[in-house]
Steps between C-alpha positions, in 0.01 A plus 500: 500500500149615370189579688157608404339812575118523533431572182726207391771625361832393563722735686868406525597482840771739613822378658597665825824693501783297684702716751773391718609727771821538670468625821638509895242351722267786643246747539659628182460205305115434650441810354638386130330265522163606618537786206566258209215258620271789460513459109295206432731433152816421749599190626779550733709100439762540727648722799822512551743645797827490335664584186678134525208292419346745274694410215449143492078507631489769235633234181287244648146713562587739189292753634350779225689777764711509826489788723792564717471692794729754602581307842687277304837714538601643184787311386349212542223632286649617239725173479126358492368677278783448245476095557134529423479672181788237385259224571171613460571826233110489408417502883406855647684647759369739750770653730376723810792759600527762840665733310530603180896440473343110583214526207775619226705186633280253449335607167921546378487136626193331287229602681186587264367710757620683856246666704577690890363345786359780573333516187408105488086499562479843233665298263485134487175440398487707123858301510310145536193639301728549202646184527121330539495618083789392376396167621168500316474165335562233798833466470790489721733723342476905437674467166526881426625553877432786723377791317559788743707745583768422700610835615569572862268728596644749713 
């Protein structure tokens, strides 16, 4: 889609980035989602309170990245996680951890990136900033994946 600035020229239209989250009902998950919304690039498709469903609304909204909260228990995540990057390998996967025992879990499971609870306001947004650019051209897919350091920070 094109539109004009003022001066006329045409200015390709940016596509939001797609997230999915996976989260328990809650103030928790209010506050996810109040913190993504804040990034006018982010279009949150789909929340979702189990790990269950996740799989199959994540094939059919094929969101550009899924967070997972760390409410989900951890099994269950990590079982997730592993599903996810079978189906979607080119979709992003943000895992939030309590611990750091949790965060080395998940990333050992597929998960691009792991960040403490803790930690989550600090960190998500040069996470989702990052992932704004390697989504430059309008599409729907961050080809060259996430480009960050996965590292549990300790």
């Amino acid at each position: 889609m094109l539109i004009y600035a003022r001066n006329r020229e045409k200015i390709q239209e940016m596509k939001k980035l797609q997230i999915m989250i996976v989260s328990l009902p809650g103030t928790w998950q209010r506050m996810i989602q109040k913190n993504i919304q804040a990034y006018s690039f982010v279009n949150i498709v789909d929340v979702v309170s189990g790990s269950l469903s996740a799989s199959q609304l994540a094939v059919d909204h094929r969101p550009d990245l899924i967070l997972i909260d760390s409410c989900i228990p951890i099994d269950d995540a990590v079982v997730l996680i592993q599903n996810l990057k079978n189906m979607l390998p080119r979709t992003g996967i943000i895992a939030i951890a309590d611990t750091t025992p949790q965060q080395r879990r998940m990333l050992q499971s597929g998960a691009d990136y792991a960040i403490l609870s803790f930690n989550f306001e600090a960190q998500i947004g040069g996470v989702l900033e990052q992932l704004e650019r390697t989504v430059p051209d309008g599409t729907n897919r961050p080809d060259a994946g996430i480009n960050i350091d996965p590292s549990p920070t300790e």
